[in-house]
C-alpha positions as CSV (number, residue, x, y, z in Angstrom):
1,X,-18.7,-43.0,-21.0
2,X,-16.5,-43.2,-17.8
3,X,-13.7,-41.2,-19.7
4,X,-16.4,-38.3,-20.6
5,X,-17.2,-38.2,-17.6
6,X,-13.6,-37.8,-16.3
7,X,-13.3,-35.3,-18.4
8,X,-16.0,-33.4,-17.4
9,X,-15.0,-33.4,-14.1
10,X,-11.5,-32.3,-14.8
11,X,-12.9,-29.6,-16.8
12,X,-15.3,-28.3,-14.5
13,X,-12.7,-28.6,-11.9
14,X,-10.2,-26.5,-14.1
15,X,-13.0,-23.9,-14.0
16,X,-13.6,-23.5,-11.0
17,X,-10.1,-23.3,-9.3
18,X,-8.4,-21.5,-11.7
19,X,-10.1,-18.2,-10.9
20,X,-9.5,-18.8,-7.1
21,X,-6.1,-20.0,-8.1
22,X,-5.3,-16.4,-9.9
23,X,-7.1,-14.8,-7.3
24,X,-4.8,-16.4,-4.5
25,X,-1.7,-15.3,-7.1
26,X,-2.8,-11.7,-7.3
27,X,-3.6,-11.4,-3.8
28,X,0.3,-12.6,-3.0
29,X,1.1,-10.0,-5.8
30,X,-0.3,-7.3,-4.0
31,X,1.4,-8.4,-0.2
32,X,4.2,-8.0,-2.2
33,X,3.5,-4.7,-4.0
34,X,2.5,-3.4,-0.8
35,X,5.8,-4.5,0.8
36,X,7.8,-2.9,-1.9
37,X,5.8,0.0,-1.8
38,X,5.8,0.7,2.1
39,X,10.1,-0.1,2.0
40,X,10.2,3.0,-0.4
41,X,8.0,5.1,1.5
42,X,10.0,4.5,4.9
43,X,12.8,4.7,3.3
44,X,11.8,8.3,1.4
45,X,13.4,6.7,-1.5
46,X,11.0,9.0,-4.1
47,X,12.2,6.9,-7.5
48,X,11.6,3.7,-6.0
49,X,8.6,4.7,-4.4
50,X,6.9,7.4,-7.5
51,X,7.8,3.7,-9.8
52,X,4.6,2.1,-7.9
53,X,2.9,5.3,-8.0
54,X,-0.3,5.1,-10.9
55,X,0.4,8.7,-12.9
56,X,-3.0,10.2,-11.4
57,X,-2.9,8.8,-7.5
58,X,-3.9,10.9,-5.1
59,X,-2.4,10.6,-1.4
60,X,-3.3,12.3,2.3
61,X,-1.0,12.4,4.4
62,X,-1.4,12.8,8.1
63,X,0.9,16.0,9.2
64,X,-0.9,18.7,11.4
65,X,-2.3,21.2,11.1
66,X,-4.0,20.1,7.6
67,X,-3.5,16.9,6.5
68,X,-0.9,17.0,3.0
69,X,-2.6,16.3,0.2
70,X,-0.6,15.7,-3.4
71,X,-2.2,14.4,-6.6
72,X,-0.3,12.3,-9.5
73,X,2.9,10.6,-9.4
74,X,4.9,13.8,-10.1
75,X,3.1,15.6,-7.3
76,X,4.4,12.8,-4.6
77,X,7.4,12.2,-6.1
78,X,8.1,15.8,-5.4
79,X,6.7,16.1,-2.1
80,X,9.1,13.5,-0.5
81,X,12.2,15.3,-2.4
82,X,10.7,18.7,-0.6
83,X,11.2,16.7,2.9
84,X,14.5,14.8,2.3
85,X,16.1,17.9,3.5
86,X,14.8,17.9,6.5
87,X,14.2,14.5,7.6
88,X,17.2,12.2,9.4
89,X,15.0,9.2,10.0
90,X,11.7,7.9,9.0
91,X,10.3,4.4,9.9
92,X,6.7,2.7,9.3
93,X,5.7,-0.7,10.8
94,X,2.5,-1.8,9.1
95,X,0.6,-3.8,12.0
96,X,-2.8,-6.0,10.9
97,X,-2.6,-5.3,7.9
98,X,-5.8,-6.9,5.6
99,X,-5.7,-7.7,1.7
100,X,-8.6,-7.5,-0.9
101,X,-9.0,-7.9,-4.0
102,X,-11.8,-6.8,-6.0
103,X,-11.8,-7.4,-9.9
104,X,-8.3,-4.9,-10.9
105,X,-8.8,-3.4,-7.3
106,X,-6.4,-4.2,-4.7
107,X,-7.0,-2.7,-1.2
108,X,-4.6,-2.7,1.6
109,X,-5.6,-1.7,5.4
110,X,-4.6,-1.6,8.7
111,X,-2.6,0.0,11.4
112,X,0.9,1.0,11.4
113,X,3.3,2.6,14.0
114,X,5.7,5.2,13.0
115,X,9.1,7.0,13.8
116,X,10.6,9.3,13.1
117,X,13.5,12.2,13.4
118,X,13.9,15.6,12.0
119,X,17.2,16.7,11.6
120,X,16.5,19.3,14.1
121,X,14.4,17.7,16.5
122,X,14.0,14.9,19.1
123,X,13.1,11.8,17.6
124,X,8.7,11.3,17.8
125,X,6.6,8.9,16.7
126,X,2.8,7.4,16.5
127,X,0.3,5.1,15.0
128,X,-1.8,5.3,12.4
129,X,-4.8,3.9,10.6
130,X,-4.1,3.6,6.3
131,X,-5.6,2.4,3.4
132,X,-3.8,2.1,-0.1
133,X,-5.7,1.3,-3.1
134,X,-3.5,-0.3,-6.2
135,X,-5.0,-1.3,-9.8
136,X,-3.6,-3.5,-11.7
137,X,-1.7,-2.1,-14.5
138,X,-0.5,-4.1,-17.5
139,X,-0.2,-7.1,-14.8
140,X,1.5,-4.4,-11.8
141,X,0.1,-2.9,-9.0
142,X,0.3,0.7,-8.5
143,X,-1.2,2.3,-6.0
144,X,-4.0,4.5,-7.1
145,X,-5.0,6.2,-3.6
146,X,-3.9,6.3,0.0
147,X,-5.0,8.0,3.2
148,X,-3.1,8.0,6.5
149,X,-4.7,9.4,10.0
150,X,-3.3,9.5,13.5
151,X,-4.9,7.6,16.1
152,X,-4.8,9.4,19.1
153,X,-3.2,7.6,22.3
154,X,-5.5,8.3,25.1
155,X,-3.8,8.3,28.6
156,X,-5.9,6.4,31.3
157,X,-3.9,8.5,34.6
């Protein structure tokens, strides 16, 4: 009887931390996805960066006057090979950043500064608020949507 029991406490145990224990798996998974995937975008590298991209994402951007909008990998891929040309420098520093995980969802938000220079201009920069949403795709995340906005710096002279 003691070596049923044992058993059925080692398999209830196996039942109930295995899902936490792929849980806690996925949710390093996607830190690292999102890592990947924000090293690609500051560096504009479009391969590296349209490889994480799900084939129907759709992305804002946060460039006045209207924010840029592109839909499906091909779409982004070829927006940031339309602004190679013109950029020298571009720079995003992800700031309180919070992971979930929601069955194949993975959602990534949080504040980021960035920087940047045209090749033409002085060198500018901000902060913004972003979310990125991955699935998980035969056992990768690709990110599905994402929306960046400016906060606005408020002067208190």
């Amino acid at each position: 009887m003691g070596r049923n029991t044992l058993m059925a406490a080692l398999l209830a145990a196996a039942i109930v931390l295995v899902p936490a224990t792929a849980r806690a798996g996925d949710l390093e998974d996607l830190k690292a996805a999102y890592e990947k995937f924000n090293t690609a975008y500051s560096r504009l590298g479009a391969d590296r960066y349209a490889e994480m991209v799900h084939g129907n994402a759709v992305s804002f951007g946060n460039k006045a006057p209207f924010p840029t909008f592109a839909q499906g990998k091909d779409a982004l891929r070829q927006a940031i090979l339309a602004a190679l040309p013109n950029w020298e420098s571009f720079q995003v520093t992800p700031m309180n950043v919070e992971y979930r995980i929601i069955e194949n969802v993975g959602i990534v938000v949080g504040n980021a500064g960035y920087s940047y220079k045209l090749k033409d201009g002085p060198p500018e920069g901000g902060f913004t608020r972003f979310m990125c949403i991955f699935t998980k795709v035969k056992g990768k995340w690709q990110m599905v949507a994402s929306s960046v906005a400016d906060i606005a710096v408020v002067s208190r002279d």
